[in-house]
C-alpha positions in Angstrom: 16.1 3.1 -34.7 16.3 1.5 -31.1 18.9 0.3 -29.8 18.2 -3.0 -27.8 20.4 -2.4 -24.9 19.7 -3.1 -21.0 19.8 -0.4 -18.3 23.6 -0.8 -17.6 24.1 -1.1 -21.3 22.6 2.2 -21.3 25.0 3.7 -18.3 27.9 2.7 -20.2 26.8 4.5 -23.4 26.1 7.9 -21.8 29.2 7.6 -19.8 31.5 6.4 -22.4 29.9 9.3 -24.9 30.6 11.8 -22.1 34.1 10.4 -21.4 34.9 11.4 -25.3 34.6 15.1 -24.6 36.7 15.3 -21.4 39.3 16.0 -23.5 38.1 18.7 -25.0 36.9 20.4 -21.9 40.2 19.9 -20.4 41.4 22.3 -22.9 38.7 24.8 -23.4 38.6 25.5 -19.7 41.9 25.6 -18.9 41.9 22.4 -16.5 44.9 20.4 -18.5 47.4 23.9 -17.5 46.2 23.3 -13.4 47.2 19.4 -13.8 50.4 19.8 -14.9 50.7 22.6 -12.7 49.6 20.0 -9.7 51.9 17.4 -11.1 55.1 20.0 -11.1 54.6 20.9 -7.6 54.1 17.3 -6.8 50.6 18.3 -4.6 49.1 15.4 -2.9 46.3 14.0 -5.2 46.3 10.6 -4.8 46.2 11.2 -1.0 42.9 9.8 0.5 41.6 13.1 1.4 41.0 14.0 -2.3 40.8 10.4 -4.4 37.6 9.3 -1.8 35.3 12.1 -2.6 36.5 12.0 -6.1 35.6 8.1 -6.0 32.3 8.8 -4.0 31.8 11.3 -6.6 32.1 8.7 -9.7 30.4 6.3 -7.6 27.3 8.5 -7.3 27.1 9.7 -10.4 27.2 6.0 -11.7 24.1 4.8 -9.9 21.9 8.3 -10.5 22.7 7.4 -14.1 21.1 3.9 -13.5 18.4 4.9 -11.7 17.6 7.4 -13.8 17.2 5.4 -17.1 15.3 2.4 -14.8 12.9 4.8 -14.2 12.8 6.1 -17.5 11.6 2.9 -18.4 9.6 2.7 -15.1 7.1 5.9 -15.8 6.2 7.9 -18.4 8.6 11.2 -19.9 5.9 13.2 -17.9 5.9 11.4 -14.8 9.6 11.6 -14.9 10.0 15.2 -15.4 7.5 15.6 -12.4 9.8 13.4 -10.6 12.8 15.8 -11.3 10.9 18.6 -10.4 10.1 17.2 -6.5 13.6 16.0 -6.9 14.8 20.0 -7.2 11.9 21.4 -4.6 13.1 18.8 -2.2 16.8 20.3 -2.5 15.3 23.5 -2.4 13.6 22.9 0.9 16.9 21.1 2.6 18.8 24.3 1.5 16.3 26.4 3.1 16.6 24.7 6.0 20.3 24.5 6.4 21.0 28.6 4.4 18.8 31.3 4.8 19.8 33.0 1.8 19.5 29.9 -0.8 16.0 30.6 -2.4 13.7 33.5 -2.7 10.3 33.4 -1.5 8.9 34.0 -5.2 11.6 31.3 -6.7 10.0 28.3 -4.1 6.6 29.7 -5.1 7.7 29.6 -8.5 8.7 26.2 -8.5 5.5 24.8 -6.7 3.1 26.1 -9.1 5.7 24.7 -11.7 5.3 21.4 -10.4 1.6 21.5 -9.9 1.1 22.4 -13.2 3.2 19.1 -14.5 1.0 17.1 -12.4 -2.2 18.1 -13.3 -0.9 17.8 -16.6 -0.1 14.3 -16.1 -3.3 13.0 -14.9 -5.0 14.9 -17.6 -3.2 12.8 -20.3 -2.9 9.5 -18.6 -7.1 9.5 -18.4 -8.5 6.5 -20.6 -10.9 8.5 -23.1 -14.1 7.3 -23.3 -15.7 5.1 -26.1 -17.7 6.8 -29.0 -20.9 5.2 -28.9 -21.1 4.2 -32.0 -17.7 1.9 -31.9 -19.3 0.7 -28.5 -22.6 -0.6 -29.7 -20.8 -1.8 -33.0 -18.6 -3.8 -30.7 -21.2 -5.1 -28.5 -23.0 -5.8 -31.9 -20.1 -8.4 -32.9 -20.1 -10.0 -29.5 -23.8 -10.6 -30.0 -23.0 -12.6 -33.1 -19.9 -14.4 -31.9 -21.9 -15.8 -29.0 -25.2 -16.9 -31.0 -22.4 -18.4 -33.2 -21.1 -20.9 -30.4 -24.2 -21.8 -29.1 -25.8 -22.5 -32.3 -22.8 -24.5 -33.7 -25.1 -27.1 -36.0 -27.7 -25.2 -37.4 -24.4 -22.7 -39.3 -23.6 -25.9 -40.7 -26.7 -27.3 -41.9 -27.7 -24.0 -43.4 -24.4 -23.9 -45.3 -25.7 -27.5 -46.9 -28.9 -26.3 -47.4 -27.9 -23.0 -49.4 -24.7 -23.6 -51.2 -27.3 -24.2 -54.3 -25.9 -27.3 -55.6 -28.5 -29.3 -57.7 -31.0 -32.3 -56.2 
């Protein structure tokens, strides 16, 4: 069943159903003990140094979640996973850039013939196949008829009049 709902309609859905289990990983990894702990020792968390990358945080999250279903909508589930994969090597290169020790030389090379193959995968299935023959001269068959049909438009009718057998 599809659900007729718009791209933010969509955000809102996958973050609402991921807001339902918070609760549950507050308690299976141990996060609801360190908040009350925080709150007993009256640490500053609502001071700007930790509630503006928390924000930022929510903020980003927010439009990579709309992005990511507009182009969802955008491309096709191939394109998009090839997308996500230039989306890693890209990261991959900035951390090798900025760390030395990120990435092995086998894991970049690794990921480049994993994204190759997804794209040669994905102009392989977005070709147009070709037309059997048969359909194609069947088809240019019909046009034949349709356009002898509309420059002939009299003589149909007077051969329907002349055969439809009624007596003289």
């Amino acid at each position: 069943m599809t659900v007729g709902l718009n791209t933010w309609g969509l955000v809102l859905y996958n973050n609402l159903e991921s807001l339902l289990l918070f609760p549950l990983e507050l308690l299976l990894m141990g996060e609801l003990k360190k908040i009350k702990h925080d709150i007993k020792e009256e640490l500053p968390w609502h001071s700007i140094s930790v509630v503006l990358p928390v924000g930022l945080s929510c903020l980003f999250g927010l439009a990579i979640s709309f992005f990511g279903f507009s182009c969802r909508r955008a491309i096709s589930a191939t394109g998009f996973t090839v997308l996500g994969i230039v989306n890693k090597l890209l990261t991959v290169v900035i951390n090798l850039v900025i760390w030395d020790k990120y990435s092995t030389v086998v894991g970049t090379i690794g990921l480049l013939i994993c994204m190759l193959g997804g794209v040669l995968y994905q102009q392989s299935s977005s070709k147009p196949k070709a037309a059997k023959p048969e359909e194609t001269r069947n088809h240019n068959e019909v046009q034949r008829r349709l356009l002898e049909m509309e420059s002939f438009p009299d003589s149909n009718n007077s051969e329907k009049s002349v055969d439809s057998g009624a007596p003289k």
